[in-house]
C-alpha positions as CSV (number, residue, x, y, z in Angstrom):
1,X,-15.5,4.9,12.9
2,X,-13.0,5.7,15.5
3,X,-9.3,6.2,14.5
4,X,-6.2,3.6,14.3
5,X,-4.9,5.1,17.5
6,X,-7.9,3.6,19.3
7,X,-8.3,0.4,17.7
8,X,-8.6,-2.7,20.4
9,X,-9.4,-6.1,18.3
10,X,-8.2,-6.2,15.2
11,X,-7.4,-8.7,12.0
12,X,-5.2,-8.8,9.1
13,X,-7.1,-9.4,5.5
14,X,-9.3,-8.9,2.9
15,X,-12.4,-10.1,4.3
16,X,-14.7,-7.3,4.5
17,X,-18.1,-10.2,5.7
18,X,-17.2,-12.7,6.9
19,X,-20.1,-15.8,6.7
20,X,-22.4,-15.8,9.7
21,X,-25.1,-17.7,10.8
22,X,-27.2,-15.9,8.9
23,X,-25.6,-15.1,5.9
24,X,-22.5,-17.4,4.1
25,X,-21.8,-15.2,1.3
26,X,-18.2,-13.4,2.0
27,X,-17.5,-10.3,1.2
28,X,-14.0,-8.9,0.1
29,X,-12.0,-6.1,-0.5
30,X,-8.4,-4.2,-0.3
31,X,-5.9,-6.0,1.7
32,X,-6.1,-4.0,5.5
33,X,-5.7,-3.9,9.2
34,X,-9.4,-4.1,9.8
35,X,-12.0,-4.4,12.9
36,X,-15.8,-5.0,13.8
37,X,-18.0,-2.4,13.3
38,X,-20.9,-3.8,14.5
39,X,-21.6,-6.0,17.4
40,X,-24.5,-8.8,15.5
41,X,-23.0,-11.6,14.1
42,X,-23.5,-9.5,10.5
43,X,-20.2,-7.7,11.8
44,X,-19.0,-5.9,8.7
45,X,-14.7,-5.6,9.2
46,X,-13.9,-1.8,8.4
47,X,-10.6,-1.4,7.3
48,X,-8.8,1.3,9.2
49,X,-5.2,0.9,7.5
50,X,-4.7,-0.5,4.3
51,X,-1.8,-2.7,3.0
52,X,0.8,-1.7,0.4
53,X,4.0,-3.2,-1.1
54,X,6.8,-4.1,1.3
55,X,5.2,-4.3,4.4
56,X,4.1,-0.4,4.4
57,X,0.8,0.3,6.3
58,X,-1.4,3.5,4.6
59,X,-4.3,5.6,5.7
60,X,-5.9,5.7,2.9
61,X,-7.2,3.4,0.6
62,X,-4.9,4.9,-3.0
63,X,-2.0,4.4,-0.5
64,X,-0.6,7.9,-0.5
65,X,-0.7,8.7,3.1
66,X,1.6,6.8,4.5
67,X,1.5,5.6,8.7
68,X,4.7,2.9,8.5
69,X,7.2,0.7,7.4
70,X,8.6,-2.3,8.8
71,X,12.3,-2.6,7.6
72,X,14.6,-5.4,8.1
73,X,17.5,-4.8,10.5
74,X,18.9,-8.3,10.7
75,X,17.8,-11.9,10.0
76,X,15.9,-12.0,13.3
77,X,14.6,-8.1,13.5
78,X,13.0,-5.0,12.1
79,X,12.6,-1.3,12.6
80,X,9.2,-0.2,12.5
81,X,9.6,3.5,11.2
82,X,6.7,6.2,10.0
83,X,8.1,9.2,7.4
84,X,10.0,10.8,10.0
85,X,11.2,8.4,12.5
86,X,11.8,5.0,14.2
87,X,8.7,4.2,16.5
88,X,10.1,0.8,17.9
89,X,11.4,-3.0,16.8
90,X,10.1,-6.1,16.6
91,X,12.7,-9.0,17.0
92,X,12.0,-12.7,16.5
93,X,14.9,-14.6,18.4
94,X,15.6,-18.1,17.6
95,X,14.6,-20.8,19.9
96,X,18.0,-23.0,20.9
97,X,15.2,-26.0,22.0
98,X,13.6,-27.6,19.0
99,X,10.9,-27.9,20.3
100,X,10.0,-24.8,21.6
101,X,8.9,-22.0,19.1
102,X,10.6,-18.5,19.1
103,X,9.3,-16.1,21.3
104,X,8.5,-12.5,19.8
105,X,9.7,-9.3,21.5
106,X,8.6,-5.3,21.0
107,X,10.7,-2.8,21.8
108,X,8.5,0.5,22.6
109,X,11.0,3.9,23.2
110,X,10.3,4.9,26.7
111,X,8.0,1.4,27.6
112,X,9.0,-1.7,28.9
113,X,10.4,-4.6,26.8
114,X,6.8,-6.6,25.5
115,X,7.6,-10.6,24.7
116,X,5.1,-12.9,23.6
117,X,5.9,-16.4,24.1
118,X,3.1,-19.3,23.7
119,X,0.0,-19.1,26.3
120,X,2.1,-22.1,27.7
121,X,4.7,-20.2,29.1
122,X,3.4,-17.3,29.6
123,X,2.1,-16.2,33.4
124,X,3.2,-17.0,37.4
125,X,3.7,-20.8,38.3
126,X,0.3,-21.2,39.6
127,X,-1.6,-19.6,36.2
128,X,0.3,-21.9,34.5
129,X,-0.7,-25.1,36.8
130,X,-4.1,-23.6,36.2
131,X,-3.8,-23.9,32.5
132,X,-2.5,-27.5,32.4
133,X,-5.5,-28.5,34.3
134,X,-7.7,-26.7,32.3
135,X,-6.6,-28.6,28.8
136,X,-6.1,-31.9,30.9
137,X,-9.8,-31.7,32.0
138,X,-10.9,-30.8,28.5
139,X,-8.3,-33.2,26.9
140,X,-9.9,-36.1,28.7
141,X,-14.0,-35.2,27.7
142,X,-13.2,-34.9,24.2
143,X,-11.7,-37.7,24.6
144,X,-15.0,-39.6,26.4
145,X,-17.4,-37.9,23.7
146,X,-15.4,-37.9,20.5
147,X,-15.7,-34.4,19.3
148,X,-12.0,-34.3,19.2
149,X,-12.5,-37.3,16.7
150,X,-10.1,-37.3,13.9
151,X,-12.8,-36.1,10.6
152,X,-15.0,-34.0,13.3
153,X,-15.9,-30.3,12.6
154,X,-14.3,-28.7,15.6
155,X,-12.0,-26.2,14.1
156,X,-8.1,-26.4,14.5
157,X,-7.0,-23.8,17.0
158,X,-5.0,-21.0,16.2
159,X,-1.6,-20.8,18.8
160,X,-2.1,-18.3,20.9
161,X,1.2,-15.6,22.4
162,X,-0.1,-13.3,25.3
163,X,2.3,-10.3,25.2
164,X,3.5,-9.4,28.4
165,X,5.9,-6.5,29.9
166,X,7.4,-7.9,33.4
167,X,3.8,-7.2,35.2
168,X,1.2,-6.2,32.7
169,X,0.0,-7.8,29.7
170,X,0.1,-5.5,26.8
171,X,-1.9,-7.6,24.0
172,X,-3.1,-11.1,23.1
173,X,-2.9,-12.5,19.4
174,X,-4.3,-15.7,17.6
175,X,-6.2,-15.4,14.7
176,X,-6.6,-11.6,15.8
177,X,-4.8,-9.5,17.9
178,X,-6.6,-8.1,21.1
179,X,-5.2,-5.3,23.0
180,X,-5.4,-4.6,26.5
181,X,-2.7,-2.0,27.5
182,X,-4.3,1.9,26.2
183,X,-0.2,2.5,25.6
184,X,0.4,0.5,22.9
185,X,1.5,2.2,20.1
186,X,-0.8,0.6,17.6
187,X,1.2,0.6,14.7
188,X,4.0,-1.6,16.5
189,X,0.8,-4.2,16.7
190,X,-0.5,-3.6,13.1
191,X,3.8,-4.2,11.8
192,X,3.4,-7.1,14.2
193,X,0.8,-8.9,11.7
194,X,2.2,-7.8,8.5
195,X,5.6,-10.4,9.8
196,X,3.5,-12.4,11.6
197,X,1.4,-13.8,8.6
């Protein structure tokens, strides 16, 4: 197993199978950051850092080794801190419009600011015409073959924030996080889930 340093996809839980095609029994265990080992659909979700009381992130499993804390600095913000020192903060800024939600920020010493905001609003005018095209041609064939039928199976998706500096994006994150930029500090993603949940 490589080390949380190197991590690219990972989840937040205590699922250690999930149910597959070829197996529906779930497996559990301890409460972690975790991510595919394998690449057949019997993945099996290692956990690389486990979860302890008040949002504090371990190495190990007994929860003696510690990697970070996240510590409220505000009603909007935290400090995301290992034994020694502050390794960045994650603010959640109110949204003024109702109807938007709150965009998430990372602040990264020595990196650019990171927001995530909603796929919507996320990317140059043109990606963004792109987009709206894209869901209007898919709105419109569920709509002519009723999978989008209220009582279908189609799952509910899970919103979506692509996490962008001013030209680079850094990480994506639904119902995992996926990250793209080899500078991320990973523990600024893992603190990201433990407030995001």
């Amino acid at each position: 197993m490589a080390g949380w340093k190197d991590v690219r996809e990972f989840t937040l839980g205590n699922i250690s199978r999930p149910a597959t095609r070829t197996g529906n029994r779930l497996e559990f265990g301890p409460n972690a950051i975790r991510a595919v080992q394998d690449s057949d659909d019997d993945g099996v979700l290692e956990p690389y850092v486990y979860v302890g009381a008040n949002r504090s992130l371990y190495l190990d499993a007994d929860l003696t080794q510690l990697l970070c804390r996240v510590e409220a600095t505000g009603e909007h913000s935290w400090s995301v801190q290992d034994a020694d020192s502050e390794i960045g903060t994650i603010t959640r800024p109110p949204s003024h419009r109702p109807v938007l939600r709150p965009n998430w920020r990372i602040d990264q010493p020595g990196r650019p600011v990171i927001t995530g905001r909603t796929e919507w609003l996320s990317g140059s005018p043109g990606r963004l015409a792109a987009k709206a095209a894209t869901r209007l041609i898919a709105g419109v064939l569920d709509g002519l073959t009723g999978i989008g039928d209220e009582g279908g199976d189609q799952p509910t998706k899970s919103r979506t924030l692509e996490w962008r500096t001013s030209d680079e994006l850094v990480m994506i994150s639904d119902s995992s996080i996926r990250i793209t930029a080899d500078w991320l500090d990973r523990r600024l993603a893992f603190a990201y889930t433990l407030l995001a949940k």
